[in-house]
C-alpha positions in Angstrom: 98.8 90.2 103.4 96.5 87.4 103.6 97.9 84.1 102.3 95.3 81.4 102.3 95.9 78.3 99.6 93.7 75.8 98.6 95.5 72.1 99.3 96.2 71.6 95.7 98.8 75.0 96.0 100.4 73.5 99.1 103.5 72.1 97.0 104.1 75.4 95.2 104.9 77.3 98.1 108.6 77.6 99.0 109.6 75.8 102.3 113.2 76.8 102.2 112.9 79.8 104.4 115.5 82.8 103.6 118.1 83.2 105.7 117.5 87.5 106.7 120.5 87.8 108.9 122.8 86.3 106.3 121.4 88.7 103.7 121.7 91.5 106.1 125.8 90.9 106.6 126.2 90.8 102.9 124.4 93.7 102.7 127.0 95.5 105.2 129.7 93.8 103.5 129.0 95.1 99.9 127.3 98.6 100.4 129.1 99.6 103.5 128.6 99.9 107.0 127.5 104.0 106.6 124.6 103.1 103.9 123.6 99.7 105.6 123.5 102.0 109.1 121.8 104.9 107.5 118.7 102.9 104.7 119.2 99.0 104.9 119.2 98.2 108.8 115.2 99.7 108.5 114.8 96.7 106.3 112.5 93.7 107.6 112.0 90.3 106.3 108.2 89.5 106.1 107.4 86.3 103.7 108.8 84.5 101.0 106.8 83.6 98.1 107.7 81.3 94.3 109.7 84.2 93.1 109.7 86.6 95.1 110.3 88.1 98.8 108.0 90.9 100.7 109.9 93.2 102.9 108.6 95.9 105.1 110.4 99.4 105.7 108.7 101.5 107.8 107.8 105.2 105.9 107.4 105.5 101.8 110.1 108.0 102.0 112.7 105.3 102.8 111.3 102.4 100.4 111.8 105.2 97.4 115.2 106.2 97.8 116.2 102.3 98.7 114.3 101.5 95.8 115.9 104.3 93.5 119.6 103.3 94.5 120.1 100.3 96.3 117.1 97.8 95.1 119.7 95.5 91.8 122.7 95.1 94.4 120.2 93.8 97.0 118.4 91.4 94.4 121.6 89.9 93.2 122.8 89.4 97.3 119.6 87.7 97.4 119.6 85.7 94.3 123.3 84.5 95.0 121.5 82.4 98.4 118.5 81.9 96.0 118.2 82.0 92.4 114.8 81.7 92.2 113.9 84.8 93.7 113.5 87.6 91.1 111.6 90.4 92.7 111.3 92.3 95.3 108.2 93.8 97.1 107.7 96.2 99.5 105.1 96.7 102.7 105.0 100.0 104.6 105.2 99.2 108.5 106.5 100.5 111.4 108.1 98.4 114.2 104.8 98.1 116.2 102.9 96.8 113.5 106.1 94.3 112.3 105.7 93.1 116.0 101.8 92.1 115.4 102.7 90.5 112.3 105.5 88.4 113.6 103.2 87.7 116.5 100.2 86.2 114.1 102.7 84.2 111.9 103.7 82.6 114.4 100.5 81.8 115.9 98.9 80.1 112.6 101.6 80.0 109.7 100.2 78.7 106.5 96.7 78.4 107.6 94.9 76.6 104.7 91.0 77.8 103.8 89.0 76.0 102.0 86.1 78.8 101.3 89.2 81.2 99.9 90.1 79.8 96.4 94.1 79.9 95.6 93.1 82.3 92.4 91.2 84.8 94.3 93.9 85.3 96.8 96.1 85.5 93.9 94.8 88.3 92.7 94.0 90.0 96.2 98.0 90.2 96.6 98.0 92.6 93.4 94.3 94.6 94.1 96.0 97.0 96.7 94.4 100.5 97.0 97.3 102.7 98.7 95.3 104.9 101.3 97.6 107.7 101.0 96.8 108.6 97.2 93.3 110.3 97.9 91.5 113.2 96.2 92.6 115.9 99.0 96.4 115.2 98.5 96.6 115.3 94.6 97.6 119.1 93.4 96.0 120.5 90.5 97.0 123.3 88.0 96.0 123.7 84.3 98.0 120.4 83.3 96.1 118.4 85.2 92.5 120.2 86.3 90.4 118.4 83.4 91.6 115.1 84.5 90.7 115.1 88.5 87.6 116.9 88.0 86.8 114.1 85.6 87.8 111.2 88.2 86.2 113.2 90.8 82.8 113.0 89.1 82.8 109.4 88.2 83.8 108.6 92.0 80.2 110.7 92.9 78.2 109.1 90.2 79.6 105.7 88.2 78.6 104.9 85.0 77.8 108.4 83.7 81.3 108.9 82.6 81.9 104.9 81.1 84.7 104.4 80.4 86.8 107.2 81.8 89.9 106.9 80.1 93.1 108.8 81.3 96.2 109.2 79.5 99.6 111.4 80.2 103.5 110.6 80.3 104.9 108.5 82.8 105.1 110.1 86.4 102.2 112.5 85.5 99.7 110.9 88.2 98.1 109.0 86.5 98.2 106.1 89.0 97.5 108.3 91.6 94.1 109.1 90.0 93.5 105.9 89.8 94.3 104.9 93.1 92.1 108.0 94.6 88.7 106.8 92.5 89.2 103.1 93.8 89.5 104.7 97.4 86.6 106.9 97.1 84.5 103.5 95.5 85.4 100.7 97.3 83.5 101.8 100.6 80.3 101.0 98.9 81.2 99.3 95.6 83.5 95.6 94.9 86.7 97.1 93.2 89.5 95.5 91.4 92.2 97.8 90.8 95.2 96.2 88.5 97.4 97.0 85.5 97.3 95.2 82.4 100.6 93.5 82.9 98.9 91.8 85.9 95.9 91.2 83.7 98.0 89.1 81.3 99.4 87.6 84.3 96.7 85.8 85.9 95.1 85.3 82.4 97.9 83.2 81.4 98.2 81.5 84.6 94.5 80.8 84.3 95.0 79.1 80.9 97.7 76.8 82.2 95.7 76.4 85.3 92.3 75.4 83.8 90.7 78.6 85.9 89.6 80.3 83.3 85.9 80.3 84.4 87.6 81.8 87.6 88.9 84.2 86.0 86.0 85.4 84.2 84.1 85.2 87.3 86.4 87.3 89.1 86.8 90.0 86.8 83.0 90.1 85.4 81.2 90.3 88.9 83.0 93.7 90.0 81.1 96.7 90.4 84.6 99.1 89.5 87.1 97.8 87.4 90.9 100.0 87.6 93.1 98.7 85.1 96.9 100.7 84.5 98.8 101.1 81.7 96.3 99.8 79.2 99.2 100.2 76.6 101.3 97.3 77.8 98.4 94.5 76.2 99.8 95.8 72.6 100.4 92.7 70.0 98.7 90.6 72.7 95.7 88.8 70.8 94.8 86.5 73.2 94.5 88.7 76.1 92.7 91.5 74.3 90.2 89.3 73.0 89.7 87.8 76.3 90.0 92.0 78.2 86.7 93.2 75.3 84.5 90.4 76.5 85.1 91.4 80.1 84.9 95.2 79.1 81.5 94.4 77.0 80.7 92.4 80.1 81.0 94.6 82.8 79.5 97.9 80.4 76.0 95.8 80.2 75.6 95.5 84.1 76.2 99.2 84.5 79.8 98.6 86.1 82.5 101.6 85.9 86.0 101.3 83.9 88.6 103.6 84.3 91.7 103.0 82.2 95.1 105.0 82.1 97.7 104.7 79.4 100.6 106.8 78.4 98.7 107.9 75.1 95.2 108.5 73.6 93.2 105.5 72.2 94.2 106.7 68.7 97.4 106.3 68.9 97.6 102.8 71.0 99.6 100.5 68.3 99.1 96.9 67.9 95.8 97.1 70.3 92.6 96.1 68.1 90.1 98.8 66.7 87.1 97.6 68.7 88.8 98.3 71.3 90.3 101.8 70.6 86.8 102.2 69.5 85.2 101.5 72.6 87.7 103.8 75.0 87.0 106.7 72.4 83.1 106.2 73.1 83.8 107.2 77.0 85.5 110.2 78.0 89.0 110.7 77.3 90.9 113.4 79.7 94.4 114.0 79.4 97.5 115.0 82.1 100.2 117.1 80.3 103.5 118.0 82.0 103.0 120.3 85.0 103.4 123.8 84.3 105.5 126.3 86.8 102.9 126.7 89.5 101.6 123.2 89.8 105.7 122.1 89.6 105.9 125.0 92.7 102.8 123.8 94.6 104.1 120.0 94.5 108.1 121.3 95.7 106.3 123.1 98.3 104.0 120.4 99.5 106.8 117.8 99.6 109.1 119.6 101.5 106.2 120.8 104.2 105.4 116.9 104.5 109.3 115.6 104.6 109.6 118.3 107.4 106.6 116.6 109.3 107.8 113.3 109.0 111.5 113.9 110.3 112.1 115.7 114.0 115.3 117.3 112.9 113.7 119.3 110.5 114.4 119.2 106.8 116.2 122.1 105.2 115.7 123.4 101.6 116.3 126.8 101.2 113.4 128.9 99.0 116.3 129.3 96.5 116.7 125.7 95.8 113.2 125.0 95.6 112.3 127.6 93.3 115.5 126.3 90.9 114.1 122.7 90.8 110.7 123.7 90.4 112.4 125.5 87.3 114.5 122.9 85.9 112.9 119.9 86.6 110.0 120.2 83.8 109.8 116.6 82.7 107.2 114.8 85.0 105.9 115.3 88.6 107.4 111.7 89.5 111.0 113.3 88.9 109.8 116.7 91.0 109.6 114.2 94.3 112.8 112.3 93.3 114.5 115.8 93.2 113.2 116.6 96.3 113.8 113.3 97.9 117.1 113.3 97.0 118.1 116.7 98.2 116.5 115.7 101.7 119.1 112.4 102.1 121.7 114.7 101.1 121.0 116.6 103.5 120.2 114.3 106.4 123.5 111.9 105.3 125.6 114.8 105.2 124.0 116.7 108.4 124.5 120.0 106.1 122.3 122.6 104.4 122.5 121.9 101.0 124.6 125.2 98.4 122.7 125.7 94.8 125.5 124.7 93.5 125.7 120.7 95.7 122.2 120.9 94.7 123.2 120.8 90.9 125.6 117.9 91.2 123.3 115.9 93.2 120.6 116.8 90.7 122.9 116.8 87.5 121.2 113.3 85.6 117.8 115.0 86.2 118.2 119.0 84.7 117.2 119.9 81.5 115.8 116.9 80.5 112.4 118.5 79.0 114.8 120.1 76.6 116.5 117.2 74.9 113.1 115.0 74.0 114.9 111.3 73.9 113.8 109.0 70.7 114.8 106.2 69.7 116.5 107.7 66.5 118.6 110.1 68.2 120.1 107.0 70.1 120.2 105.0 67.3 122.1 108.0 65.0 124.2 108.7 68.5 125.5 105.5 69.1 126.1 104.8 65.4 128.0 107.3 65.3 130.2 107.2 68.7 131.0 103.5 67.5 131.9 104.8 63.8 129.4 102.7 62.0 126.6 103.0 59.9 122.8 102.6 61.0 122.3 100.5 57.8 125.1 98.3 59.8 123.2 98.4 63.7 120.0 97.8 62.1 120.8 94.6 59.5 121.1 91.2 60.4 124.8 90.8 60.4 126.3 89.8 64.1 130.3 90.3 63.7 131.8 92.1 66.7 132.1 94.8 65.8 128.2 95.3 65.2 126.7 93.4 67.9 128.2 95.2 71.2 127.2 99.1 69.6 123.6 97.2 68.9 123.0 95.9 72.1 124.2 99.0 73.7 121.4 100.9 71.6 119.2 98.9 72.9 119.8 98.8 76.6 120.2 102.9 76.4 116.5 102.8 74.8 115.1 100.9 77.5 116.6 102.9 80.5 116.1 105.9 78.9 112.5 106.0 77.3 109.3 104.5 78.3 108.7 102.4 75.1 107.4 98.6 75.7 109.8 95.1 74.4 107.9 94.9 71.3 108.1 98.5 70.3 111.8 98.6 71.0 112.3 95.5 68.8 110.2 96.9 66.2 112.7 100.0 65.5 115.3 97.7 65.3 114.9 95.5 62.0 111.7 93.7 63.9 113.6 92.1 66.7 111.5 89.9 68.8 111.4 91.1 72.7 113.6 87.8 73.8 116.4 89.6 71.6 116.1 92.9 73.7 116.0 91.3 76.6 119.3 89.4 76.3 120.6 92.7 74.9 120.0 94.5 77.9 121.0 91.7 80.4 124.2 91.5 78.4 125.2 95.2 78.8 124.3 95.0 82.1 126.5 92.0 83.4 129.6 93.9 81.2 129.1 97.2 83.2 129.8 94.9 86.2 133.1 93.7 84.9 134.4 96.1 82.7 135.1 99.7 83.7 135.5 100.6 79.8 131.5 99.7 79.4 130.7 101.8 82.3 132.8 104.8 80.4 131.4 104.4 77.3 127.4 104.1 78.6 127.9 107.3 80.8 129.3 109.1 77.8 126.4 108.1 75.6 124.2 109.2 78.1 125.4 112.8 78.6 125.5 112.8 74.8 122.1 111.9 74.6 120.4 113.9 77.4 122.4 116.9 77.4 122.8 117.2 73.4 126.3 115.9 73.1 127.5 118.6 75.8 129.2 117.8 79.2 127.1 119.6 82.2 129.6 121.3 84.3 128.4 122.7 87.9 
């Protein structure tokens, strides 16, 4: 990463260097010398920014399942030496490469550029085109064919399709689409690949700032612009008046847009018409949940590439891959993370995982695609686990008695749907999203402390997923 600041962004930058080794025994101390030996130990300190920390680990495979288990415990260690940190990023290197890093830092730390302007780098840090999501390594079946034939056609000839817009569930690939046009257009286009939430980001920053004319610089003078998760600008005035005069902007020199949300224009809420309007005008492609072959393909393709990446060879018998490839219908993100799992299992354990191991280890993932979660049937679930009345979760009242079974509705709909703050707020009485967010963080400091909270979320959970039946392996 290259980090170059004007002098004017000198004083932000944090001097206070981290202390890695410290963080590294607390690590040990907390999760245990068998996980820290196994996942954390891989774990390198690379730069400290405002509020956050880049780490490197050195293969994808082992940022995911750190990520997927390990990632909160690791934060709070963190925050507990700093409480100013409040992310974490990731870099993929292997020891080699850490070496040359370590090597350059060293060698000119904080070098200070005038010709590189402090909001430019800014958004550098967040235009990141991952080289391994190409064209030639995203499977296709009839879920997904219309979409990658489309993004394969406006990565051979931009501005025919304008603006491509892609929408699907989360995990559907998406993203990876995405990624794979930027990849194809960069080698002879300027390309800014970003989601909306960054959008908003560096728009607001630019306000406070005075960069605005920055800002519009940066974003107008692309040749390709990639922008994620469209949705997440909903009830945002500001930032979508400020996202159609780019859009406008960039249409009338011929530039390509490609946007992905998790639903077609139609149905965006709270996003203004002319904007709707304009997506609608482009081509609209959709990715639906992966059907049985495609699911089969990806298993297949997974395992065949965990295999190459470890010497001691990765085993998942054709009987297990044909049951997850069965149960696990709900997106292809959750195919890999069944397949990921299985594979530590099997390399912690040094075993070949039964059908019936692979069902425990698998058990918050099956059936899913059955049991299609909304915020009503948490709402009506919780209601009625707590013996009170939705009338009573959704008023404004706060006794006791009220507040805890509210909040817990609310931290259950966050972790287990995809819906946005506002929208979450919305189905319950118009809450503002500072309200959910306390809800959530309170639930989530009380599952630290009381083992009654962690009961009562898991039983809501199985009740919820698994229509108010108990899995048993």
């Amino acid at each position: 990463m290259n980090n170059t600041f004007t002098n004017k962004n000198l004083d932000n930058l944090n001097t206070q260097v981290l202390d890695w080794k410290t963080i590294q025994t607390q690590m040990k101390n907390k999760l245990g010398s068998e996980i820290y030996e196994s996942w954390l130990k891989k774990i390198n300190f690379l730069e400290e920014f405002n509020n956050y920390i880049l780490l490197s680990v050195p293969t994808r495979f082992i940022r995911d399942w750190i990520t997927s288990r390990y990632l909160d415990q690791i934060l709070q260690i963190i925050k507990n030496y700093k409480k100013d940190i409040i992310r974490i990023e990731f870099k993929i290197l292997d020891q080699q490469s850490i070496k040359k890093d370590e090597k350059k830092q060293s060698i000119n730390n904080y070098e200070i550029k005038e010709n590189i302007s402090f909001i430019k780098d800014s958004y550098l840090q967040y235009n990141r085109i991952d080289p391994n999501k190409r064209f030639d390594n995203f499977l296709t079946g009839l879920s997904n064919k219309l979409a990658y034939e489309a993004s394969l056609k406006v990565s051979e000839n931009i501005s025919h399709y304008n603006p491509l817009y892609i929408y699907g569930g989360v995990g559907m690939g998406k993203t990876h689409l995405l990624n794979a046009i930027g990849l194809e257009l960069k080698k002879n286009n300027k390309v800014m690949f970003i989601s909306a939430e960054r959008f908003m980001y560096q728009f607001v920053k630019s306000i406070k700032s005075n960069d605005m004319v920055k800002f519009k610089e940066f974003f107008r003078n692309t040749d390709i612009l990639l922008i994620d998760d469209i949705q997440f600008m909903n009830g945002k005035e500001a930032m979508q008046e400020e996202f159609f005069h780019t859009f406008n902007a960039l249409l009338d020199k011929d530039s390509q847009i490609i946007v992905s949300a998790d639903r077609a224009p139609n149905k965006l809420s709270r996003i203004q018409e002319r904007i709707k309007s304009r997506f609608s005008g482009g081509l609209v492609v959709d990715i639906q949940k992966p059907d049985y072959e495609l699911r089969k393909k990806i298993v297949e393709q997974k395992t065949n590439e965990l295999n190459r990446l470890y010497s001691d060879k990765i085993k998942i018998s054709k009987e297990i891959q044909d049951y997850i490839s069965t149960e696990i219908t709900v997106s292809i993100r959750e195919l890999v993370g069944a397949i990921n799992r299985i594979v530590s299992f099997s390399r912690i354990y040094n075993k070949v995982p039964k059908l019936s191991e692979t069902k425990v280890v698998l058990k918050d993932l099956l059936n899913l695609a059955e049991n299609k979660v909304t915020i009503d049937l948490i709402q009506t679930l919780v209601c009625k686990f707590f013996k009170i009345s939705k009338n009573e979760m959704l008023s404004s009242r706060r006794s006791r008695y009220l507040v805890r079974p509210r909040q817990t509705a609310i931290y259950l709909t966050k972790i287990l749907t995809s819906k946005s703050l506002p929208e979450i707020g919305r189905e319950f009485s118009n809450r503002d999203h500072t309200t959910i967010i306390h809800s959530v963080k309170t639930i989530e400091k009380l599952k630290e402390k009381d083992p009654e909270m962690i009961e009562n979320i898991n039983k809501l959970k199985n009740q919820i997923l698994y229509n108010n039946k108990e899995n048993e392996i």
